[in-house]
TINUTI-268446 format. One record per residue (C-alpha): residue number from 1; residue in three letters; z, x, y. Coordinates in steps of 0.25 Angstrom, whole numbers. Layout:
<rs>
[NUM ala [Z X Y]]
...
</rs>
This chain:
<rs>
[1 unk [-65 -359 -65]]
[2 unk [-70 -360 -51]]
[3 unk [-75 -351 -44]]
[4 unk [-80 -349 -27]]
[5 unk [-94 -349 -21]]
[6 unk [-96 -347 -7]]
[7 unk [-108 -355 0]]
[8 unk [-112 -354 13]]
[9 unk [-121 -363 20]]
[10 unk [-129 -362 34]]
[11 unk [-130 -375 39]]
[12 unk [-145 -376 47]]
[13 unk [-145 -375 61]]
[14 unk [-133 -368 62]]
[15 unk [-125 -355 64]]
[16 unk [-113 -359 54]]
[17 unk [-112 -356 41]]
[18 unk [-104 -366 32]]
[19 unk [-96 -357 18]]
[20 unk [-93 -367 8]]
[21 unk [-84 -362 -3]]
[22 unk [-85 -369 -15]]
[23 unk [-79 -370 -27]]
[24 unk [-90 -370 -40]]
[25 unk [-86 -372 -54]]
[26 unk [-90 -364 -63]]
[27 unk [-92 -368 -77]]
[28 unk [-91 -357 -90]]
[29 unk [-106 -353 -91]]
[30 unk [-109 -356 -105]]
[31 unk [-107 -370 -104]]
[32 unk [-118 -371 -93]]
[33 unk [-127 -371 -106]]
[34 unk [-121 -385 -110]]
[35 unk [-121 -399 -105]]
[36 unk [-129 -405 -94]]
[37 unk [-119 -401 -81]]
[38 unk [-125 -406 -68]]
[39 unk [-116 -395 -62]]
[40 unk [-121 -384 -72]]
[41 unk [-134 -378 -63]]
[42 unk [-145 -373 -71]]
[43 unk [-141 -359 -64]]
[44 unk [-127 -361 -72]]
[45 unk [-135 -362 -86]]
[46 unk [-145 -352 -84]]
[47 unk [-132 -343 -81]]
[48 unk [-126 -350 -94]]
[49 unk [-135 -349 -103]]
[50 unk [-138 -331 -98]]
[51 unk [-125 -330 -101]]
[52 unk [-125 -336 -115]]
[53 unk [-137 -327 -119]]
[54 unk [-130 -315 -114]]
[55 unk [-117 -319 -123]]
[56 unk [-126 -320 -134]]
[57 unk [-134 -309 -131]]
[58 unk [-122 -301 -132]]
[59 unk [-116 -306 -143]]
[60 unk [-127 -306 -151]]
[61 unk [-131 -290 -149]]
[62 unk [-115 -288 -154]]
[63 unk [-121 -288 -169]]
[64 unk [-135 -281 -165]]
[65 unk [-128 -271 -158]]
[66 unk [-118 -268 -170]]
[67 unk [-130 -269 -181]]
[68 unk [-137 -259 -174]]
[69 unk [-124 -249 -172]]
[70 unk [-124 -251 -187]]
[71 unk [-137 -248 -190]]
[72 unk [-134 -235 -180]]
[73 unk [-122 -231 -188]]
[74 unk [-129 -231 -202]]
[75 unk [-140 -222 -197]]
[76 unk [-133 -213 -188]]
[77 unk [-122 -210 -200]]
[78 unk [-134 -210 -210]]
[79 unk [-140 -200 -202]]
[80 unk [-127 -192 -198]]
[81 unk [-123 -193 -213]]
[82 unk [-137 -186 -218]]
[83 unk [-134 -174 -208]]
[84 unk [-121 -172 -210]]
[85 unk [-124 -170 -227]]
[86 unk [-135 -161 -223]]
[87 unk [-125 -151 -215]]
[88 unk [-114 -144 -220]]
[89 unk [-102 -136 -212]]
[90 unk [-100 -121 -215]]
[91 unk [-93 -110 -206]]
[92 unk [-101 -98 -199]]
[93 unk [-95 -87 -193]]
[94 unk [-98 -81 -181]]
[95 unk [-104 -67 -182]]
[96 unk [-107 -63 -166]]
[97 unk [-101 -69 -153]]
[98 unk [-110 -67 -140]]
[99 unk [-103 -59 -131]]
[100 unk [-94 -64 -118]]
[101 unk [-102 -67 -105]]
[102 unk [-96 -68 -92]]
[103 unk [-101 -82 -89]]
[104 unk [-96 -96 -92]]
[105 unk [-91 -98 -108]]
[106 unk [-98 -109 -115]]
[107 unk [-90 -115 -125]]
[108 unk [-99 -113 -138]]
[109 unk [-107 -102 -141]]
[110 unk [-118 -99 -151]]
[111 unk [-114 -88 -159]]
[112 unk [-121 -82 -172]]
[113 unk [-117 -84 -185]]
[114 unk [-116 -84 -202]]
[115 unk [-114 -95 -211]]
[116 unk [-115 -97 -226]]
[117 unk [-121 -108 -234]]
[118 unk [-123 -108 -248]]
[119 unk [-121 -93 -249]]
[120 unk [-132 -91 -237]]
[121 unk [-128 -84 -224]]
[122 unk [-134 -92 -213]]
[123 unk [-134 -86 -196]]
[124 unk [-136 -92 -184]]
[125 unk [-131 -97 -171]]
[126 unk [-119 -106 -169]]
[127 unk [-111 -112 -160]]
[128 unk [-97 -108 -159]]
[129 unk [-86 -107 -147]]
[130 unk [-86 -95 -137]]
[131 unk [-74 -92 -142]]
[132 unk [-78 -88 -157]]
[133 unk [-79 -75 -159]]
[134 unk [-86 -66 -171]]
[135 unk [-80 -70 -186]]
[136 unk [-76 -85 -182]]
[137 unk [-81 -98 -189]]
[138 unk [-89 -109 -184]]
[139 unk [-91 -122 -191]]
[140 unk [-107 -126 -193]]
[141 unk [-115 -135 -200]]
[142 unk [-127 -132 -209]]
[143 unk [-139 -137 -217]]
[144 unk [-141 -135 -231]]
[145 unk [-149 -122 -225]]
[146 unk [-138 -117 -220]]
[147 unk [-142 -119 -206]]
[148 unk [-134 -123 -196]]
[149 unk [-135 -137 -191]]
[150 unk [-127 -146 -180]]
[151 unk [-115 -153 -186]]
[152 unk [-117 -167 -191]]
[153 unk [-113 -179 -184]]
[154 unk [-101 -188 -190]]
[155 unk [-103 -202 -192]]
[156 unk [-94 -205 -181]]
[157 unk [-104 -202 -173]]
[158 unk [-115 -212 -179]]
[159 unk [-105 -223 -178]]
[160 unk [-102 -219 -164]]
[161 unk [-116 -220 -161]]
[162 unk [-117 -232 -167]]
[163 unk [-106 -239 -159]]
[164 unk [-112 -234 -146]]
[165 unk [-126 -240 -148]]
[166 unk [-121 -253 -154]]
[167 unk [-112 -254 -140]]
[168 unk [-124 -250 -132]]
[169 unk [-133 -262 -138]]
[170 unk [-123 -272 -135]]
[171 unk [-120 -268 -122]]
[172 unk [-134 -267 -116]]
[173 unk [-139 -279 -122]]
[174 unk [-125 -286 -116]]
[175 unk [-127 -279 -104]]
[176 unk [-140 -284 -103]]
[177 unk [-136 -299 -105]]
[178 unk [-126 -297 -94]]
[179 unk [-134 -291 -85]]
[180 unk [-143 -305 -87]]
[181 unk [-133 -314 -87]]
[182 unk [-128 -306 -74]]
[183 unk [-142 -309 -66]]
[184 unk [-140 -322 -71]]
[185 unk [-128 -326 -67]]
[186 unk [-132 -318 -51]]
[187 unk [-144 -329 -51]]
[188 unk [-135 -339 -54]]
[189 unk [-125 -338 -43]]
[190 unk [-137 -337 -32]]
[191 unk [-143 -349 -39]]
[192 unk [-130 -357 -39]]
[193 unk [-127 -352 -25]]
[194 unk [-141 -356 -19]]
[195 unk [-139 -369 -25]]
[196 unk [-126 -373 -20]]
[197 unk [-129 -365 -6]]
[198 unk [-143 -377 -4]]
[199 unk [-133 -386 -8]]
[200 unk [-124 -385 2]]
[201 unk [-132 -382 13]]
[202 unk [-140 -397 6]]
[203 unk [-126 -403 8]]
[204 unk [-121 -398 24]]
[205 unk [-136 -402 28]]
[206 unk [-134 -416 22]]
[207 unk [-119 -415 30]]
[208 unk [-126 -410 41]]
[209 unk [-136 -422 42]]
[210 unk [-127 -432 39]]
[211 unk [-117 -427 51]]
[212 unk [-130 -428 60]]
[213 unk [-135 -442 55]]
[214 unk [-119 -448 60]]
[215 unk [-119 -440 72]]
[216 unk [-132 -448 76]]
</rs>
């Protein structure tokens, strides 16, 4: 597949400018790593071979990335496991309601309480909606005390987590070896187009002085 470049050249001595548009093969990157091309610059390998680490680069933090999501998971379930057996669900019921203010509503509200466990009665604050009213039940969780605690975390959340960081590894080592591979290939095109730039401007001064030498 061919693509353009546009070159323009300023011969000495002169106001005009010459734009010759040229048609430059382009060759699939990887292969500038193999052979012994005259036509394949050095720019073109360095350019190659960036590209084949970031490749591998990515390729290879797949597996990283998916072992440490792993190792993420067990711990964040282990964890999630042991609060969830050390809390346990219970209903208390609702023994006062502040009364109405005149300003904005929030939509919970902590209201006083009792709850039971093991034949204990237990009091405290808890949260409930500004709706409820004195007598209603709230769902809480407790400790083997008795005392309220915040609600365990499913395990739905620790693989969740997991995914999230495993996808974050990849994506900024990746991005990384793209943002390289991106430099790299910006220097490459001002290197390739420098090149064919002096070349040209080589070739219409070597026109140039052959057009004066027959004139004479």
């Amino acid at each position: 597949m061919a693509t353009r470049e546009e070159v323009t050249v300023h011969r000495r001595g002169g106001k005009d400018s010459t734009t010759f548009t040229l048609r430059l093969p382009r060759w699939p990157l990887l292969l500038g790593l193999r052979g012994r091309d005259p036509l394949v610059r050095t720019a073109d390998r360095v350019e190659a071979m960036v590209l084949a680490v970031a490749i591998v680069v990515s390729l290879v933090t797949l597996p990283v990335a998916g072992a440490v999501g792993t190792a993420l998971y067990d711990a964040k379930q282990a964890r999630y496991s042991e609060q969830a057996a050390a809390s346990t669900p219970v209903t208390a019921t609702i023994t006062a309601v502040p009364p109405a203010s005149d300003g904005p509503h929030a939509a919970t509200i902590a209201v006083p309480a009792r709850w039971s466990v093991d034949g204990t009665e237990h009091t405290g604050l808890i949260s409930a909606t500004s709706s409820s009213d004195v007598g209603d039940p709230v769902d809480i969780w407790v400790d083997d005390h008795g005392t309220q605690v915040t609600a365990p975390v499913t395990t739905t959340r620790a693989a969740a987590e997991a995914v999230t960081a495993a996808i974050l590894i990849w994506l900024a080592v990746s991005g990384a070896a793209a943002a390289l591979y991106g430099v790299t290939r910006v220097m490459a095109d001002r290197h390739r187009a420098a090149r064919w730039q002096r070349g040209l401007e080589r070739l219409i001064e070597q026109s140039d002085g052959q057009g004066r030498s027959r004139a004479q």
